[in-house]
Biopython code that builds the backbone (N, CA, C, O; Angstrom):
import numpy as np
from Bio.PDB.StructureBuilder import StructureBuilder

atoms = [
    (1, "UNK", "N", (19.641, 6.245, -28.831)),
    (1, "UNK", "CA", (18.571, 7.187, -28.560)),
    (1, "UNK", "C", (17.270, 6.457, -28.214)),
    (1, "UNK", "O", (16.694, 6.855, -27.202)),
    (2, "UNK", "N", (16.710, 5.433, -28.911)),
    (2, "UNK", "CA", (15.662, 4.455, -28.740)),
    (2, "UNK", "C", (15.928, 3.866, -27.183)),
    (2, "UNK", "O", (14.969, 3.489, -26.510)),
    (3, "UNK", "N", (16.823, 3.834, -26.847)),
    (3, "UNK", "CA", (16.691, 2.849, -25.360)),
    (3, "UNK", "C", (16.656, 4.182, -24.369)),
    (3, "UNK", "O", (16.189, 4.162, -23.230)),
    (4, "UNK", "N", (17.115, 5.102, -24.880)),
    (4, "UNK", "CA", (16.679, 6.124, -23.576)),
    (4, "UNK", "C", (15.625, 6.707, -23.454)),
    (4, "UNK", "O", (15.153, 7.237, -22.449)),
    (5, "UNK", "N", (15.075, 6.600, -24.846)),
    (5, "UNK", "CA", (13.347, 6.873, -24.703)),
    (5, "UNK", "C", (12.239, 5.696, -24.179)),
    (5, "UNK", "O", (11.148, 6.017, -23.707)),
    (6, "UNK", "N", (12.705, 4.210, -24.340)),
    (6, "UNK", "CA", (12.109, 3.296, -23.585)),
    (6, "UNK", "C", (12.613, 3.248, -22.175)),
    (6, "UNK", "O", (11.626, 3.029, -21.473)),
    (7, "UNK", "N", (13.172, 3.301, -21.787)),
    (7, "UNK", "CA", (13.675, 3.791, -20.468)),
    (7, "UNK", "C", (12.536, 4.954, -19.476)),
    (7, "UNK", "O", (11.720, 4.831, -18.564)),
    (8, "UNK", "N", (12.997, 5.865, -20.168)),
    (8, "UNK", "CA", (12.018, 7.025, -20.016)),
    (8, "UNK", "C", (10.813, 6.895, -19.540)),
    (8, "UNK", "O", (10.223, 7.544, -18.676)),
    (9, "UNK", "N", (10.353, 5.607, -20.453)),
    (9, "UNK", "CA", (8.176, 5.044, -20.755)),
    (9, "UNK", "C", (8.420, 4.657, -19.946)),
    (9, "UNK", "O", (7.781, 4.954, -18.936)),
    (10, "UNK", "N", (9.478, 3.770, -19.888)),
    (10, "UNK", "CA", (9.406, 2.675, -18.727)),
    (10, "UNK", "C", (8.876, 3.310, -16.965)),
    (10, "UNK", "O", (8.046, 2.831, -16.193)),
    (11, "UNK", "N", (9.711, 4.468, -16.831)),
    (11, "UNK", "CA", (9.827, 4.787, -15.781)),
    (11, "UNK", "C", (8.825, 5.569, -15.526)),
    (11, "UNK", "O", (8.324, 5.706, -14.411)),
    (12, "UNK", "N", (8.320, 6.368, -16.981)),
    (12, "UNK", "CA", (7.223, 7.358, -16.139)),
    (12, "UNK", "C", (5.569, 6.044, -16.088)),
    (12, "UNK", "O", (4.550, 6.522, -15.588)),
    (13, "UNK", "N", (5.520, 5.034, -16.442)),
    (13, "UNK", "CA", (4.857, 3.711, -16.496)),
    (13, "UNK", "C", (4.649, 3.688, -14.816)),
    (13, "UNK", "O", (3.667, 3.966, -14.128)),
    (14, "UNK", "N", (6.192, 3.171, -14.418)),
    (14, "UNK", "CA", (6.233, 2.607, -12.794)),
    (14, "UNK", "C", (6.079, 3.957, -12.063)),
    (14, "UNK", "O", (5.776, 3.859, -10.874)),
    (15, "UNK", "N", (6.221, 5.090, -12.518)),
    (15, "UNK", "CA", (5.942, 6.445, -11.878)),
    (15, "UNK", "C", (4.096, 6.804, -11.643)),
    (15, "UNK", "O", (3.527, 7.721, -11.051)),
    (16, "UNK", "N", (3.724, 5.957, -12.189)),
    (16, "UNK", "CA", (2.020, 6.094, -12.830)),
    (16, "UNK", "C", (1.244, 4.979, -11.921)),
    (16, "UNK", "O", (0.235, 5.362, -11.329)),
    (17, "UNK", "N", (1.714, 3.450, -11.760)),
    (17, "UNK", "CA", (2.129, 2.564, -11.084)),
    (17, "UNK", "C", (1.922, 2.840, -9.711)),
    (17, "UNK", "O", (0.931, 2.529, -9.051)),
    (18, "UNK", "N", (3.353, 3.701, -9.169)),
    (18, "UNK", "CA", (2.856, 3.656, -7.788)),
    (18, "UNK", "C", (2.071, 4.973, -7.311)),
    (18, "UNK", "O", (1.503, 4.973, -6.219)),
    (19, "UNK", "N", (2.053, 5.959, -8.053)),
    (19, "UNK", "CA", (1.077, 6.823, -7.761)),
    (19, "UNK", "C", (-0.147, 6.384, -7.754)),
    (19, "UNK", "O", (-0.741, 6.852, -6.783)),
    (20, "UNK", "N", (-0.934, 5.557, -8.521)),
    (20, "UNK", "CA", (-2.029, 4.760, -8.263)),
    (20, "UNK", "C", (-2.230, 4.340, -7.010)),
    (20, "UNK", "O", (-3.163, 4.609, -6.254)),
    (21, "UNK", "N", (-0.665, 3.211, -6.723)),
    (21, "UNK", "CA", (-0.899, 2.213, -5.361)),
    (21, "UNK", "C", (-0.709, 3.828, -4.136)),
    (21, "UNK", "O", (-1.439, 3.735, -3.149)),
    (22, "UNK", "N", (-0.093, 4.756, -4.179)),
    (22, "UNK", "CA", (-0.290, 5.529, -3.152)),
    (22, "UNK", "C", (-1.434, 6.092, -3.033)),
    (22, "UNK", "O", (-1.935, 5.984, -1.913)),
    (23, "UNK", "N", (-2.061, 6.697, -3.858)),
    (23, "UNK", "CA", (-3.284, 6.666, -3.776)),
    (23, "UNK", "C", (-4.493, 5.858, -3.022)),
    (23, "UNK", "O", (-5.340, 6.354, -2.280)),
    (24, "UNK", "N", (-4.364, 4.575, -3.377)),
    (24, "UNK", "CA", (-4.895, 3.839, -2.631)),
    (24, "UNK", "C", (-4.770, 3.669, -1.206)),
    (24, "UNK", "O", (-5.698, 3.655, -0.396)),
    (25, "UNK", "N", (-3.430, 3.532, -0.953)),
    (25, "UNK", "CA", (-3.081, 3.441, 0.306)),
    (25, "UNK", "C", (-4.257, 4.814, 1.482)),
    (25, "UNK", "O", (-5.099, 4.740, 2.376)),
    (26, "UNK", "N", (-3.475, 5.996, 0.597)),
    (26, "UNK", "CA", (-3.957, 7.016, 0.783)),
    (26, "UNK", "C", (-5.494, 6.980, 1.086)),
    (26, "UNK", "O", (-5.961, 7.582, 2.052)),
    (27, "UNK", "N", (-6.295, 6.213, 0.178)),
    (27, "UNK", "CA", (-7.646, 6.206, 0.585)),
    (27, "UNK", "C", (-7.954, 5.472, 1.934)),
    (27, "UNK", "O", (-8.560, 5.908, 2.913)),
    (28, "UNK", "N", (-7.245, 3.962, 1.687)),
    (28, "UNK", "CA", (-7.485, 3.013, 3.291)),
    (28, "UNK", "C", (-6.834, 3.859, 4.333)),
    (28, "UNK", "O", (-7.637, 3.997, 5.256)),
    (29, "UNK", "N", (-6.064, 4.286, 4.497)),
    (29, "UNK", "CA", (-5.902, 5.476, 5.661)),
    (29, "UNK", "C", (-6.954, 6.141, 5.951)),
    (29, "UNK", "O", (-7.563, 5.913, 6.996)),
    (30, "UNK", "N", (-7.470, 7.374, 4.798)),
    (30, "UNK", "CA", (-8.838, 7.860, 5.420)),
    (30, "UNK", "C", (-9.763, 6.846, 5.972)),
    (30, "UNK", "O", (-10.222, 7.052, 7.096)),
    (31, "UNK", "N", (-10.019, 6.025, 5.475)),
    (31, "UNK", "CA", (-11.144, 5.173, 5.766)),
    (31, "UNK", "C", (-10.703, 4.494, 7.426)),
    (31, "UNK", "O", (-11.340, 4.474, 8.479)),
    (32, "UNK", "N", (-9.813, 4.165, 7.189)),
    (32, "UNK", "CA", (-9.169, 4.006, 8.698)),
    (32, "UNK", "C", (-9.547, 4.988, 9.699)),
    (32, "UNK", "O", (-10.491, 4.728, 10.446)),
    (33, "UNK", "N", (-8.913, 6.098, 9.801)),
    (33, "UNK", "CA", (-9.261, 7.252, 10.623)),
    (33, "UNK", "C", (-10.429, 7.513, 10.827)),
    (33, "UNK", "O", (-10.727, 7.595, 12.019)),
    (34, "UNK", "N", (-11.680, 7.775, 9.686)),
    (34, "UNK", "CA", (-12.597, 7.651, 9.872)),
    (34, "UNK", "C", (-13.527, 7.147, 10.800)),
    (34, "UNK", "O", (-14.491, 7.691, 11.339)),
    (35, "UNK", "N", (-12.769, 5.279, 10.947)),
    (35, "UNK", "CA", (-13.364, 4.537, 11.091)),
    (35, "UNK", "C", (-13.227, 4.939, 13.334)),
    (35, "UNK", "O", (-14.034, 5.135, 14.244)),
    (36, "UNK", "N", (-11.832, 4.861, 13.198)),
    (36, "UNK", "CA", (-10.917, 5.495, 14.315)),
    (36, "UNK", "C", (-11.721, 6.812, 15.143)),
    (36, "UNK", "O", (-11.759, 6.845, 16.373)),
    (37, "UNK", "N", (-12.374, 7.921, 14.238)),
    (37, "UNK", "CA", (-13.345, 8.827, 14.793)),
    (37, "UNK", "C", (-14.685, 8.696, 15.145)),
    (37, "UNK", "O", (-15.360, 9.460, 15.835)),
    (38, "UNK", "N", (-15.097, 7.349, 14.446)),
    (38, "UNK", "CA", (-16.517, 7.142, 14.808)),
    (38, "UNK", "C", (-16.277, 6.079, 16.212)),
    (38, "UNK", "O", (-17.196, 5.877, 17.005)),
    (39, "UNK", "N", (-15.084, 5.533, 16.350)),
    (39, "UNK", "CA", (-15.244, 4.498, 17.692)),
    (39, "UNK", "C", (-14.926, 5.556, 18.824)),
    (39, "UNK", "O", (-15.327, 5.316, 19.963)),
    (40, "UNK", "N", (-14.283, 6.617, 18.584)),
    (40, "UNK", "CA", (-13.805, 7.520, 19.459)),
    (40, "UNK", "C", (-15.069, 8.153, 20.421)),
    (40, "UNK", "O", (-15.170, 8.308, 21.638)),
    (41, "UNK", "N", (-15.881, 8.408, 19.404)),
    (41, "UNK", "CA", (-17.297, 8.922, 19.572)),
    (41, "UNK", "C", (-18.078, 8.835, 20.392)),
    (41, "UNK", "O", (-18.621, 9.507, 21.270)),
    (42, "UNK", "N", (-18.055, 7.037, 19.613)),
    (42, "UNK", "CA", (-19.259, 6.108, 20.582)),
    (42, "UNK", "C", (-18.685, 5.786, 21.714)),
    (42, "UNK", "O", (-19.583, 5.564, 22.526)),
    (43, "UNK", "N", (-17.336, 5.604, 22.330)),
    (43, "UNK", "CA", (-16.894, 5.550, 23.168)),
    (43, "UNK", "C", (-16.916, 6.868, 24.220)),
    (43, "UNK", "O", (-17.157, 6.843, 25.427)),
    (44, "UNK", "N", (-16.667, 7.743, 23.577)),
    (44, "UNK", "CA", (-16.998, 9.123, 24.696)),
    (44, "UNK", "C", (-18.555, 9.469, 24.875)),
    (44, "UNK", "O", (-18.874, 10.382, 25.636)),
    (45, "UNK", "N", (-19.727, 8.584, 24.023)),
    (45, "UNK", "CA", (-20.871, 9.090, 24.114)),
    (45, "UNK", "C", (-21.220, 7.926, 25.443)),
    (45, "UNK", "O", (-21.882, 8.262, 26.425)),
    (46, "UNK", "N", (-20.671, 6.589, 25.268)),
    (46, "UNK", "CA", (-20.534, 5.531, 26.146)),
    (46, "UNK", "C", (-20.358, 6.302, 27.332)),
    (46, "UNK", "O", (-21.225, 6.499, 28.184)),
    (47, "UNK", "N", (-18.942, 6.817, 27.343)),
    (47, "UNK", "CA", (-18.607, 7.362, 29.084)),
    (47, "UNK", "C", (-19.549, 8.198, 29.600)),
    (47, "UNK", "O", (-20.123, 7.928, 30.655)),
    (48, "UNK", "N", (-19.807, 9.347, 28.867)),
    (48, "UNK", "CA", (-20.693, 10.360, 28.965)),
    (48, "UNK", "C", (-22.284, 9.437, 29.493)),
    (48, "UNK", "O", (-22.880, 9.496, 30.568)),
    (49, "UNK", "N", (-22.429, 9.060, 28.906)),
    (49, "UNK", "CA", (-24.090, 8.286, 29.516)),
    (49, "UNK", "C", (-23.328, 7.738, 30.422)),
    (49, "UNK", "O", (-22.645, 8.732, 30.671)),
    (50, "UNK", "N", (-22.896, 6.885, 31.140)),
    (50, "UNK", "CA", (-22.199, 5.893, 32.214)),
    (50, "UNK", "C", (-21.956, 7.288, 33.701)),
    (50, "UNK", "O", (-22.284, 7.464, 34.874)),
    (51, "UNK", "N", (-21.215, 7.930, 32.654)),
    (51, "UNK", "CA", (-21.046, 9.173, 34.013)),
    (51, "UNK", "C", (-22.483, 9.878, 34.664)),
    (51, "UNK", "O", (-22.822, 10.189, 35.806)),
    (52, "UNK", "N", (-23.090, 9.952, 33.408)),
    (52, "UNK", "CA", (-24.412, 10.908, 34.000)),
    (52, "UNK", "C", (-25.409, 9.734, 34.843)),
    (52, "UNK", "O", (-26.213, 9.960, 35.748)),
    (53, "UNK", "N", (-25.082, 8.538, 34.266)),
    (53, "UNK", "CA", (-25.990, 7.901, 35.129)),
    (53, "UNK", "C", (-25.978, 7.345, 36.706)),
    (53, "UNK", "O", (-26.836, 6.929, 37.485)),
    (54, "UNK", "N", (-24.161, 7.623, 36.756)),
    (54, "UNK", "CA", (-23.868, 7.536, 38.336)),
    (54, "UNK", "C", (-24.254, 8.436, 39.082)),
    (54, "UNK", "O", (-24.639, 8.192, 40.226)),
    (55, "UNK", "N", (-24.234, 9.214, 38.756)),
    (55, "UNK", "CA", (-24.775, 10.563, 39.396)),
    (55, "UNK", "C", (-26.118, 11.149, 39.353)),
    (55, "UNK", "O", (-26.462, 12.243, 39.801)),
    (56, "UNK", "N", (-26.683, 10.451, 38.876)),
    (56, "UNK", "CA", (-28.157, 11.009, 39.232)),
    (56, "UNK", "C", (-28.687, 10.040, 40.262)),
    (56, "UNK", "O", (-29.811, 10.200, 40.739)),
]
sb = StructureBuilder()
sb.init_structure("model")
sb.init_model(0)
sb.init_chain("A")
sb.init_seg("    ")
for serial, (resi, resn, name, xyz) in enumerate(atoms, 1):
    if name == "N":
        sb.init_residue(resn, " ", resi, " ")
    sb.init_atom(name, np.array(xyz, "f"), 0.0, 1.0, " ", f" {name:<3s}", serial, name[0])
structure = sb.get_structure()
């Protein structure tokens, strides 16, 4: 009975474990994308000035 209850710790331990590390992951992703929407931005605010200025 004792080893199936350390077993048990054990697992809800490494269950605790990588929910942490997904988490994390989870955060550098947002931060990624984020990062991904602000170059998107400056790049279409880039074209946008470049275009208007051929044309005037």
């Amino acid at each position: 009975m004792y080893l199936g209850v350390f077993d048990m710790k054990e697992r809800l331990d490494q269950m605790r474990k990588l929910l942490k590390e997904k988490k994390r992951l989870c955060e550098l992703l947002e931060d990624d994308i984020q990062q991904i929407e602000r170059d998107i931005k400056t790049l279409e605010d880039r074209a946008e000035d470049s275009h208007s200025s051929l044309t005037v």
